[in-house]
N, C-alpha and C positions, 0 to 999 in steps of 0.2 A: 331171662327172655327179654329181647328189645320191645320196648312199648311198642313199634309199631306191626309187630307180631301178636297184638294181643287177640285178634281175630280165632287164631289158633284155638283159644281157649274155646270159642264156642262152637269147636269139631263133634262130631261130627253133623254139615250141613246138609240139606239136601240142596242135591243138582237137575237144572233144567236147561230143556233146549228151548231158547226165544228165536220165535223167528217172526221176520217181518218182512218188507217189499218195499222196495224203493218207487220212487214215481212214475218212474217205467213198468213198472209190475213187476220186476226180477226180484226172485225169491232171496233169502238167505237165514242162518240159523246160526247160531252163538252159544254153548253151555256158559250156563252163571251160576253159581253157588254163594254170590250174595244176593239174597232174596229172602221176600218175608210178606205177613202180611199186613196192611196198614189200619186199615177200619172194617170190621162189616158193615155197617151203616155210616157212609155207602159203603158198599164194597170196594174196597182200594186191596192192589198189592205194589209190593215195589220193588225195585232191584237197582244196585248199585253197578255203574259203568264206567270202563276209563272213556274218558273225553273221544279219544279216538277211534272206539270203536265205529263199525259199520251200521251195527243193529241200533245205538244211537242216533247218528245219522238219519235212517230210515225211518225211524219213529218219527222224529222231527219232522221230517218232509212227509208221511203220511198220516201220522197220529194214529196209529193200530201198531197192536201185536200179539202174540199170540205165545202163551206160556206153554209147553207143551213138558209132562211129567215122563221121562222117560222109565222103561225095564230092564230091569238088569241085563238082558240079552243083547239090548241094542246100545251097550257104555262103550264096547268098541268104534259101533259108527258115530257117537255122539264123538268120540276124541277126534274123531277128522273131521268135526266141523270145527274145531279148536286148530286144527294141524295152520292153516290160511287164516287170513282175515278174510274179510269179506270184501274189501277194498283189492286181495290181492286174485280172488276167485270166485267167479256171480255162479248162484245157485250148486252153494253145498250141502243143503237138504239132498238131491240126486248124486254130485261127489261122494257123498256119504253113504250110499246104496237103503237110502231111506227113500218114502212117498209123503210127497205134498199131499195134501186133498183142501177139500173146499170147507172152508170153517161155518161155523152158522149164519154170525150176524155180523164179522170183519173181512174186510178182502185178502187180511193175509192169509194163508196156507197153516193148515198143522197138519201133524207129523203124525202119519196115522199110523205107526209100530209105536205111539208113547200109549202110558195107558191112562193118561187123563188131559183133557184141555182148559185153558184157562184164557178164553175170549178179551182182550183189554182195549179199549180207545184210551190214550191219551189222557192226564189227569192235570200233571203239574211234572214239572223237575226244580232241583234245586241243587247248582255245582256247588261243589270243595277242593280245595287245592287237586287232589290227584284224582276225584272220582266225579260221579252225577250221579243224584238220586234219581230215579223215574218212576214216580207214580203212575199208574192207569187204574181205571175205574173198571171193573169185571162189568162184562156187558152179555156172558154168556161161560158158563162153564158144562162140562161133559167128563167122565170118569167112566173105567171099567174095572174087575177088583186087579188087585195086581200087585207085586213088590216092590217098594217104595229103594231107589238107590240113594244112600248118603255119601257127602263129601265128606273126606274128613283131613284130605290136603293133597295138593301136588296133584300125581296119580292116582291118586290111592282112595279105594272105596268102603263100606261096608253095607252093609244091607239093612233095612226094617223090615220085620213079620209083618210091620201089622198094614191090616185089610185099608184097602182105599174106598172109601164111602162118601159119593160126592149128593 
């Protein structure tokens, strides 16, 4: 295996949709499967990004976003928010035949088919040659029970039993 495949090894991950809002208010969403969490005290999570994404960008200029845990049911529309960038098509949460809704305590939108939310403002980032870390500090989370979907590369999924207890 080439070193920079070593990611491989800790298959399978779980996959989320990040969405967030540019400063004009227009929506957008992004699946990441590098993510983790960083501290409970404080609550940090974080998620690694290429430089050029959109959902970068966004944060940047608004410092929010919103983790959203999707269902297995909805991994078809989470892949067309992958199909574009976000640079190349504004608002593919509705592209995707998903719904925005109104988050608690961020302006941006979560994805009300995911079965769990994870509220974040802004924490810190910190780039690497090819990625950016991005911290946010949980400033609100929400869960319903539901089947957790895992990465485990490329396409390609499998599922966790176990219950979602937030």
């Amino acid at each position: 295996m080439e070193i920079q495949n070593f990611y491989k090894l800790l298959a399978p991950r779980p996959v989320v949709l990040i969405s967030t809002i540019d400063g004009n208010g227009n929506s957008d969403a992004a699946p990441y499967s590098f993510i983790m969490p960083v501290s409970q005290n404080p609550p940090l999570i974080g998620f690694s990004s290429v430089n050029t994404r959109k959902t970068l960008k966004n944060i940047r200029e608004t410092k929010e976003f919103v983790v959203n845990i999707p269902t297995e049911e909805i991994l078809p529309d989470l892949w067309k928010c992958a199909q574009y960038s976000g640079n190349e098509r504004n608002d593919k949460i509705s592209y995707a035949n998903l719904t925005a809704e109104k988050s608690g305590k961020v302006n941006v939108p979560r994805i009300k088919e995911c079965m769990a939310w994870i509220e974040c403002r802004f924490f810190f980032e910190k780039e690497f040659n090819d990625r950016v870390l991005v911290v946010g500090e949980v400033v609100e989370c929400e869960g319903k029970e539901g089947i957790c979907p895992l990465h485990i590369g490329g396409n390609k999924f499998g599922i966790s039993s176990r219950r979602l207890t937030v």
